[in-house]
C-alpha positions as CSV (number, residue, x, y, z in Angstrom):
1,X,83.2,58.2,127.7
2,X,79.5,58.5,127.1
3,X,78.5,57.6,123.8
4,X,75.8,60.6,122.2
5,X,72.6,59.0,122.0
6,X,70.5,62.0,121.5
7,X,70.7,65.0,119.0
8,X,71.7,67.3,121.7
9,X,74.6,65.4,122.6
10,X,75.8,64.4,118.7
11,X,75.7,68.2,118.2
12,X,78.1,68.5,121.5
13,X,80.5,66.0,120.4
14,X,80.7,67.1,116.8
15,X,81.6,70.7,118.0
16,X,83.9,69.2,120.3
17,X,84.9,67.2,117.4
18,X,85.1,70.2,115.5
19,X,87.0,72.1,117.9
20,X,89.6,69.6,118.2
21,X,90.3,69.1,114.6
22,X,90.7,73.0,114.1
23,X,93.2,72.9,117.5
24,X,95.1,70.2,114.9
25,X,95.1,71.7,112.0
26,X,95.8,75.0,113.6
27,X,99.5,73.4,114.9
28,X,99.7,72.0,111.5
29,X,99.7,75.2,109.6
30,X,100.6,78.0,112.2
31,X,104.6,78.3,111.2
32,X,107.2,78.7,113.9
33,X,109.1,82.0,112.8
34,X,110.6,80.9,109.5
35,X,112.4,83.4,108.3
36,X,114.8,85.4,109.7
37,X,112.3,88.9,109.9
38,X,110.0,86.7,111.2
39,X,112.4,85.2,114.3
40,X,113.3,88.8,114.9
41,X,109.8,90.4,115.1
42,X,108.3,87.6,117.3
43,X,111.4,87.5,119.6
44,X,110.9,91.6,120.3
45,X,107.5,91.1,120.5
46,X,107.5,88.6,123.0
47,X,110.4,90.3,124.9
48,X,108.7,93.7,125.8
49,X,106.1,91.6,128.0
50,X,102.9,93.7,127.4
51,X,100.9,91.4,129.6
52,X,102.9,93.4,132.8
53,X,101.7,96.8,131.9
54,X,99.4,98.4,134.2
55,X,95.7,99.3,133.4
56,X,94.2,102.5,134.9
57,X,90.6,100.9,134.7
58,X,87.8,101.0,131.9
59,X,86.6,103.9,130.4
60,X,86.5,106.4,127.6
61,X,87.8,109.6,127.1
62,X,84.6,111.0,128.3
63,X,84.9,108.7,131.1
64,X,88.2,107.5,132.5
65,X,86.6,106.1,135.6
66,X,89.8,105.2,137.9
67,X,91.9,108.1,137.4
68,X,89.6,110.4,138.8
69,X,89.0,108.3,141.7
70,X,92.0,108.1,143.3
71,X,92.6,104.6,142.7
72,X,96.2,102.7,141.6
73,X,96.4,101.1,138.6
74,X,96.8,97.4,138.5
75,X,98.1,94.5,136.2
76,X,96.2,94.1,133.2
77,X,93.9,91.3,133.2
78,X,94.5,89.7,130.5
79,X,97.5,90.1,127.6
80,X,96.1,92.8,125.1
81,X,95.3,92.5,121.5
82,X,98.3,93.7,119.7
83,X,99.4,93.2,115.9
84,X,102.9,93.8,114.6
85,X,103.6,93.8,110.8
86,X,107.3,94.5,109.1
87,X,107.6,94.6,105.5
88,X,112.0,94.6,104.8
89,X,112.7,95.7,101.3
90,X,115.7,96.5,99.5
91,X,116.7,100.1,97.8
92,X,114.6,99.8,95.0
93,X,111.5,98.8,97.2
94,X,111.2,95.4,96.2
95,X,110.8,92.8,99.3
96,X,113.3,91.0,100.6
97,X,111.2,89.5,104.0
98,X,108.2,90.4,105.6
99,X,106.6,88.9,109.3
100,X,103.3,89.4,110.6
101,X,102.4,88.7,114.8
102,X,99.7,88.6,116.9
103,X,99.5,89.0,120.6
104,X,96.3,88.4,121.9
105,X,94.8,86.4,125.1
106,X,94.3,83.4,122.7
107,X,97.8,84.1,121.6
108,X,99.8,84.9,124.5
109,X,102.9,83.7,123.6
110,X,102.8,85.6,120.3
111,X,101.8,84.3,117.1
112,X,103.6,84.1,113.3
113,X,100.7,84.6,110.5
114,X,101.3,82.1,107.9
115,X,101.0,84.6,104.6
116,X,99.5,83.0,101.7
117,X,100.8,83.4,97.9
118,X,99.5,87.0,97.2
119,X,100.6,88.2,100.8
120,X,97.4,87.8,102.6
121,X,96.6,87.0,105.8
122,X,94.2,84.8,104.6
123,X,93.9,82.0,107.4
124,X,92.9,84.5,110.1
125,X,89.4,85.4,110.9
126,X,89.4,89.1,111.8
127,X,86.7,90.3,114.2
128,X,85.5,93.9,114.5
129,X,86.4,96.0,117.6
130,X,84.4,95.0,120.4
131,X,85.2,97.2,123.6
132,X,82.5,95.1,125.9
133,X,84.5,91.9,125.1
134,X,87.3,92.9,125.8
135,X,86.4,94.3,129.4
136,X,84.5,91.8,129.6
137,X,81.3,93.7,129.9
138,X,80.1,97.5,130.7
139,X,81.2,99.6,133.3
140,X,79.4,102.5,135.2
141,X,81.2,105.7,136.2
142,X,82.5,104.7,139.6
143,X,84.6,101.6,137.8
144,X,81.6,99.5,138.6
145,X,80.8,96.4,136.0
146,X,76.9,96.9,135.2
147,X,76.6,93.7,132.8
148,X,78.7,91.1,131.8
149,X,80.0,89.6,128.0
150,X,82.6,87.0,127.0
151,X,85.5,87.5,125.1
152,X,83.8,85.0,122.6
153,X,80.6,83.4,123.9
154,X,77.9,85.3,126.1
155,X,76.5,85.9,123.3
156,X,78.8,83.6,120.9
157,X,80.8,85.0,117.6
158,X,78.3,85.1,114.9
159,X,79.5,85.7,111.1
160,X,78.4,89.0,111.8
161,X,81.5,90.2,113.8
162,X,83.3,88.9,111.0
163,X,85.6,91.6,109.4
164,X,86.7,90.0,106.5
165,X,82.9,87.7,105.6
166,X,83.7,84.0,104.9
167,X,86.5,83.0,107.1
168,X,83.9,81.2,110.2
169,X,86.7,78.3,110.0
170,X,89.5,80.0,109.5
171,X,92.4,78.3,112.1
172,X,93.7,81.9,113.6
173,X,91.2,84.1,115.3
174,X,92.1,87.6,116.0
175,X,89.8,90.4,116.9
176,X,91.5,93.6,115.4
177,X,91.4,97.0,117.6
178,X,90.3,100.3,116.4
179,X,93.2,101.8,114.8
180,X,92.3,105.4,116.1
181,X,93.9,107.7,114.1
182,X,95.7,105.7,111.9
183,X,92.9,105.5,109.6
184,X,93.6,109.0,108.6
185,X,96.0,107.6,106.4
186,X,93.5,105.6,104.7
187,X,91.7,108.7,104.1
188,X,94.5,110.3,102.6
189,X,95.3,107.6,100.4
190,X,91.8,107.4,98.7
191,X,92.0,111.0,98.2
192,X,95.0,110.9,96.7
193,X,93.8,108.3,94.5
194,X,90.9,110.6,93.8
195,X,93.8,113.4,92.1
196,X,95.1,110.9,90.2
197,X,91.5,110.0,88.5
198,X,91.3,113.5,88.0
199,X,87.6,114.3,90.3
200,X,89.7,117.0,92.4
201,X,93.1,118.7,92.6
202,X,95.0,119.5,95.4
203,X,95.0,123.2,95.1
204,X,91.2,123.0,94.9
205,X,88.8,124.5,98.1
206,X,86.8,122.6,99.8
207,X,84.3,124.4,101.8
208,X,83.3,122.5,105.3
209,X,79.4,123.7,105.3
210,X,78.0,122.0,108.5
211,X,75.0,122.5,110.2
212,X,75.3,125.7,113.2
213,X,78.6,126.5,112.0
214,X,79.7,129.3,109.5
215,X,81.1,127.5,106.5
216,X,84.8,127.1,105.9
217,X,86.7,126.9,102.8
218,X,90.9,125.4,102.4
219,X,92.5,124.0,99.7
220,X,92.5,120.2,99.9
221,X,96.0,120.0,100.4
222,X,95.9,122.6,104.1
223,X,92.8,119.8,105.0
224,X,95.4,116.7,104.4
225,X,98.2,118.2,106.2
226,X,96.5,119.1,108.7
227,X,94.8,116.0,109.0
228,X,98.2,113.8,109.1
229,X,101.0,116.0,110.5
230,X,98.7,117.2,113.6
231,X,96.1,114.2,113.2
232,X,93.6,117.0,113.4
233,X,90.0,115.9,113.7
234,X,88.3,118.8,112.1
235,X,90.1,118.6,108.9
236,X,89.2,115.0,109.0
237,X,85.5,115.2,109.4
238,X,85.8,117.8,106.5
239,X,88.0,115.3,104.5
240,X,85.7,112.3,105.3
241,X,82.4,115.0,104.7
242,X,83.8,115.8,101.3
243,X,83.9,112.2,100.5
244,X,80.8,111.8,101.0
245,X,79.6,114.9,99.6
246,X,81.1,113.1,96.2
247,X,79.7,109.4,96.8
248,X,82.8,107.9,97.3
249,X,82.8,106.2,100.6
250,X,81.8,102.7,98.9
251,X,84.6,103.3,96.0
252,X,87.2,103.5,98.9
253,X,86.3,100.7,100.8
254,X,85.6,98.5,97.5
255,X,88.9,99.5,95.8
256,X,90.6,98.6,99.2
257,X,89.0,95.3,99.1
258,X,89.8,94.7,95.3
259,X,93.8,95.5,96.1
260,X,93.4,92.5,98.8
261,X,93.6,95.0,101.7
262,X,90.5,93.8,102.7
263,X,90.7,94.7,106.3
264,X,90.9,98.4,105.4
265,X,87.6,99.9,106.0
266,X,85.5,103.1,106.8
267,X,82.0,102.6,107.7
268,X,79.3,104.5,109.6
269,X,80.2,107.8,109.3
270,X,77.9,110.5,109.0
271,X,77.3,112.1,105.5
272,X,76.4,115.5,107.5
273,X,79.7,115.9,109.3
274,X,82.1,113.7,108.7
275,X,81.4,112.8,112.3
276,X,80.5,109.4,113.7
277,X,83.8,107.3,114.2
278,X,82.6,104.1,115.5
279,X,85.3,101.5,116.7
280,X,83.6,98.8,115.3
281,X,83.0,100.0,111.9
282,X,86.6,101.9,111.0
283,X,88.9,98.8,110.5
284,X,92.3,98.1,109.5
285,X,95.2,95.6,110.7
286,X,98.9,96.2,111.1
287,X,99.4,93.9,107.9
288,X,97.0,95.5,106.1
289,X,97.8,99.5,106.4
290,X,101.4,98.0,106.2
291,X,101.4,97.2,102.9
292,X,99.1,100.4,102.0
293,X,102.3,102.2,103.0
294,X,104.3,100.1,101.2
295,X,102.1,101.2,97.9
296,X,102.5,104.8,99.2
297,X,106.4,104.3,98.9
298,X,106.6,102.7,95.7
299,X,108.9,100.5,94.2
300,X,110.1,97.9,91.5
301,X,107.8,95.2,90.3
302,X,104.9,93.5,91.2
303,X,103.9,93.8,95.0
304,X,101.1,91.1,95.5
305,X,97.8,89.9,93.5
306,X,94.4,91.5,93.8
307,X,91.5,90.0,94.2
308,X,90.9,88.6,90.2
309,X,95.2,87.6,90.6
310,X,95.9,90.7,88.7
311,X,99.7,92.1,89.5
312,X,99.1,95.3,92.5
313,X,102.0,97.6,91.8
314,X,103.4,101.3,92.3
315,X,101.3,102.5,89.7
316,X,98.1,102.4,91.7
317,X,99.3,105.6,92.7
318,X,101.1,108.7,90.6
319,X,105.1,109.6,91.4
320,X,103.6,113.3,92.3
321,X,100.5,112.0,95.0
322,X,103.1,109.2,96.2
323,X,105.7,112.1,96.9
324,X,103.4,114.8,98.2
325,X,101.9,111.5,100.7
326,X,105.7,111.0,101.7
327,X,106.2,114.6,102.2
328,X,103.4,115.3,104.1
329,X,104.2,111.8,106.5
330,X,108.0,112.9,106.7
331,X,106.4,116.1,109.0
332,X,104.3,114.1,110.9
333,X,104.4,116.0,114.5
334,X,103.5,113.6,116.6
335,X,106.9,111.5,117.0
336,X,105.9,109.4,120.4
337,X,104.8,105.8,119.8
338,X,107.3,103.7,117.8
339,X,109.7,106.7,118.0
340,X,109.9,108.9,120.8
341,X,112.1,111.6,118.8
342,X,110.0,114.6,120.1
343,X,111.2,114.0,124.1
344,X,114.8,111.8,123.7
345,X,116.3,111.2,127.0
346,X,113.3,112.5,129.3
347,X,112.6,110.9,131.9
348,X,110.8,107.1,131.8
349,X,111.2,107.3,128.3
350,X,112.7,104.8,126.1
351,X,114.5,105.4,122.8
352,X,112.5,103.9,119.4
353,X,113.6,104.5,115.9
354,X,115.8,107.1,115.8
355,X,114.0,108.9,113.3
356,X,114.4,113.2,112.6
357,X,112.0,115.3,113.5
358,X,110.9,118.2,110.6
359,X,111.9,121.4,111.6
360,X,108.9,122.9,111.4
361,X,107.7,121.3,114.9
362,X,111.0,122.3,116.5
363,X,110.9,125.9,118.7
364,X,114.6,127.6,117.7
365,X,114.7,129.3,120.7
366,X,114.6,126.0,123.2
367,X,114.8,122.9,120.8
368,X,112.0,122.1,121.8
369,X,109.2,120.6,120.2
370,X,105.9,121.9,120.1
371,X,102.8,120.7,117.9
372,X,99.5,122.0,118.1
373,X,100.0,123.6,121.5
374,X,101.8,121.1,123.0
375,X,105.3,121.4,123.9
376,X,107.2,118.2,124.6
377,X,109.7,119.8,127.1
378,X,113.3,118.5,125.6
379,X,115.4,120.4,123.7
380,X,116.1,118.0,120.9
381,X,118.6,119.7,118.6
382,X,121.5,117.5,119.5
383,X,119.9,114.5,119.5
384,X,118.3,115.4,116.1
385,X,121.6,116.2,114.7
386,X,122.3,112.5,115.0
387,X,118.8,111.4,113.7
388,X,119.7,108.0,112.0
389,X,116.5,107.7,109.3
390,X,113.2,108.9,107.8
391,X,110.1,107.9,109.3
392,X,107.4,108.8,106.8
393,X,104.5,108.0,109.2
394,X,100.9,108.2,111.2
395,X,100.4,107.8,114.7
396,X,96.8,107.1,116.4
397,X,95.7,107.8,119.9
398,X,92.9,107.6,121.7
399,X,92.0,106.2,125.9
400,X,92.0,103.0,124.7
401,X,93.9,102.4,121.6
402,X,97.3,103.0,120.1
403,X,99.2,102.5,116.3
404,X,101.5,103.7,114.2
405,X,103.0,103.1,110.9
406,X,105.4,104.1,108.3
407,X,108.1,104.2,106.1
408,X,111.4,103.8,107.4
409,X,114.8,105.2,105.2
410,X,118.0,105.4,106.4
411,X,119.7,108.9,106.4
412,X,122.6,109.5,103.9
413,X,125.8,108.1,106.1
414,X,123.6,106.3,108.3
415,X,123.6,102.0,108.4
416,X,121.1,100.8,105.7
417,X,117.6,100.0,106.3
418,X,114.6,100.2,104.4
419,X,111.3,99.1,105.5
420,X,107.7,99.3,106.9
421,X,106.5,99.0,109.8
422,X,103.5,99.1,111.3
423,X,101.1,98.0,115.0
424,X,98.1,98.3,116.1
425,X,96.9,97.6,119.4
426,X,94.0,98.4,122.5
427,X,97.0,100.0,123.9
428,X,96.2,103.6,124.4
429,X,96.3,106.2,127.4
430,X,94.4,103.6,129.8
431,X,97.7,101.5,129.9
432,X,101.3,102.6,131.4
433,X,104.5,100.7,132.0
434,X,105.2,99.7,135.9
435,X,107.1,102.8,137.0
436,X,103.5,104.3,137.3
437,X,102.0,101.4,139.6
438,X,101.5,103.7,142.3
439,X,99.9,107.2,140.0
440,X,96.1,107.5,140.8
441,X,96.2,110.0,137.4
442,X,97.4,109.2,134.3
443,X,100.9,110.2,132.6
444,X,99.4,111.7,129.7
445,X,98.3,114.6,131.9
446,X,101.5,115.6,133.2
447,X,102.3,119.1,131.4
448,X,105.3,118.4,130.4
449,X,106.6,115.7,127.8
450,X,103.3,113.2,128.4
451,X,103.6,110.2,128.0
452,X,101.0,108.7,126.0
453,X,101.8,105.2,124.7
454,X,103.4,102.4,127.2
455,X,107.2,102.8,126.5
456,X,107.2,98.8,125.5
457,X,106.5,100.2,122.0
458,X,109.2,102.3,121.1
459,X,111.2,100.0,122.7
460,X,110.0,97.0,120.4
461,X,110.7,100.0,117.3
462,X,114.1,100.4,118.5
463,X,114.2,96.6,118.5
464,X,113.4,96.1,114.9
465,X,115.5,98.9,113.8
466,X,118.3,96.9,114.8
467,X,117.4,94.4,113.6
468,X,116.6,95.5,109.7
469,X,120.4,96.9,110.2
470,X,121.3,93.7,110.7
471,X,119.2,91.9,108.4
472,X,120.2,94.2,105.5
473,X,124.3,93.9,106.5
474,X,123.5,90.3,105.7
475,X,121.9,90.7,102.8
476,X,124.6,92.6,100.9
């Protein structure tokens, strides 16, 4: 080997150097699955093969290039970013296990997180969103690439796209997808939080007064429903204007960062509107907004430390915000990403957790379910009859992204289970399962019961609902 005579070449062989000794140390500390959580999530993760689903070709939703040209879908290119967190706890809410995976093209295999003392994921160096990496460049209209950038050189990772600052070394590298509307939650949290201080009540009005537009006044708690059961834009940008309108868009990303749920943040949205959802600036990861919801369902005990070590428990939030948040999740609409309770049985779809669908969303005429002018095409009476558990929860959607999270309670009679759940992936419309190789549009545009989300997820919720019954069995 050519020894480095220059100070071109020592600054070649100490990154190697470098390089090397964070390869080591990242075998030395990256656990195999060591618990039994953890064995079950990476074992479903792996199983449902996301690297085989088909990609209907870059885009937006202004611009899904592809499907209006007539042209098949093919393989994805490379395995998708995907996180996977699962908090178990017990019937008073105190946890029993918890498992954090990552997917990723650096990760293909799937990943365990090693979790430090205060359940952090603190030996991972999040990256924001970056849609041109992960194409691996810019695309014009017709599906053509116009320029060209690496998933982590051309131009290299700076501490810039660093999510969580100070973690340049860190052994596990993950860049974390937008979370689309998942955030909402977030949202609803800090406003929550905001009720508890006292600064507003939930039967106040809040009067959306934009620019060109004739002002509109609801109570705070029509914008939050509307917001989480129907993920409603509108009533977010007002919920997200009204935050701003009171200077507390810095308190809610600082007090996410001083309960050590660092990756949770809202940034670069406009002050006007409420408008202005950039995918690089709105953050979160599946282990993060996992144990948000694990705060929003309360429970014995300390949960984890904050940032000065100080114990984070229940109390961060009140018994009547936590309930009304539960409440308001229970009737989420939307029941199509880690459950597919809205369409059960339809055709190339896949059973998740068997959760039951609020009444309010279900026609009594048909069974079926309709939410926001959709109708889902299934009647689902029977099927809801037999509804195993509670999903208190928030889906997200968008062309190229896809998440969920919740709560999960076992019905009265039903198998015991009690968790969180939670994933986060660039997994949205763009991407379908195989069946659809040969479609030149995409399966969220069929009329009836769309398919939005690549079955592979419920199917990995279905997965882990099995396996918390088992898990908890063995616990008792």
């Amino acid at each position: 080997m050519r020894i480095c005579n220059n100070t071109f070449d020592r600054k070649i062989y100490m990154e190697k150097k470098f390089a090397l000794l964070s390869t080591v140390l990242l075998c030395a500390i990256i656990a195999r699955a060591e618990t039994p959580l953890e064995t079950e999530l990476l074992n479903a993760v792996r199983a449902e093969h996301f690297e085989r689903i088909i990609d209907f070709g870059a885009g937006n939703e202004n611009r899904p290039v592809k499907a209006h040209l007539g042209v098949p879908a093919k393989q994805i290119a490379q395995p998708p970013n995907v996180n996977v967190a699962v908090l178990q706890l017990d019937a008073d809410g105190k946890l029993v296990d918890r498992a954090y995976v990552l997917l990723s093209r650096d990760y293909p295999d799937g990943l365990v997180v090693p979790l430090d003392k205060n359940l952090g994921a603190s030996s991972v160096r999040f990256l924001r969103w970056d849609i041109d990496r992960s194409n691996g460049g810019k695309f014009s209209s017709d599906g053509t690439r116009t320029s060209e950038k690496g998933w982590t050189n051309n131009p290299p990772l700076t501490a810039a796209d660093e999510l969580v600052p100070g973690r340049t070394n860190a052994a596990i590298q993950f860049m974390a997808p937008y979370p689309a509307s998942l955030f909402k939650s977030m949202v609803a949290f800090h406003v929550m939080r905001m009720i508890d201080a006292g600064k507003i009540s939930l039967n106040a009005e809040y009067s959306y007064d934009i620019a060109d537009a004739k002002p509109e006044p609801r109570k705070i708690r029509d914008w939050l429903d509307a917001m989480i059961t129907v993920s409603d834009n509108h009533a977010t940008s007002a919920l997200l204007k009204m935050l701003h309108d009171k200077n507390e868009i810095e308190p809610l990303n600082r007090e996410f960062r001083e309960l050590n749920l660092p990756t949770l943040q809202i940034n670069g949205t406009n002050p006007k509107n409420g408008l202005g959802w950039d995918t690089a600036k709105i953050n979160l990861t599946a282990w993060d907004i996992a144990r948000m919801f694990w705060l929003i369902d309360g429970g014995a005990g300390n949960f984890w430390g904050d940032a000065d070590g100080k114990p984070v428990t229940e109390k961060i939030l009140s018994d009547a915000s936590r309930a009304f948040l539960k409440k308001t999740l229970s009737e989420q609409g939307f029941n199509d990403c880690l459950t597919t309770a809205n369409f059960p049985g339809a055709k190339n779809v896949r059973a998740g957790i068997p959760t039951r669908v609020a009444e309010r969303w279900i026609n009594p005429t048909n069974g079926h379910v309709e939410v926001d002018g959709e109708d889902f095409g299934v009647d689902i009476r029977a099927a809801n009859a037999q509804a195993e558990v509670n999903f208190a929860h928030k889906t997200g959607l968008t062309f190229n992204y896809g998440s969920d999270a919740g709560i999960v309670t076992s019905l009265s009679g039903k198998p015991f289970r009690h968790y969180v759940i939670a994933i986060v992936g660039n997994l949205g419309h763009r991407y379908a399962d195989e069946v659809f190789a040969t479609r030149t549009n995409f399966p969220a545009f069929d009329k009836v019961g769309p398919i939005v989300y690549t079955q592979r997820i419920p199917a990995l919720g279905k997965a882990m609902d099995e396996a918390l019954i088992k898990l908890s069995a063995e616990k008792k």
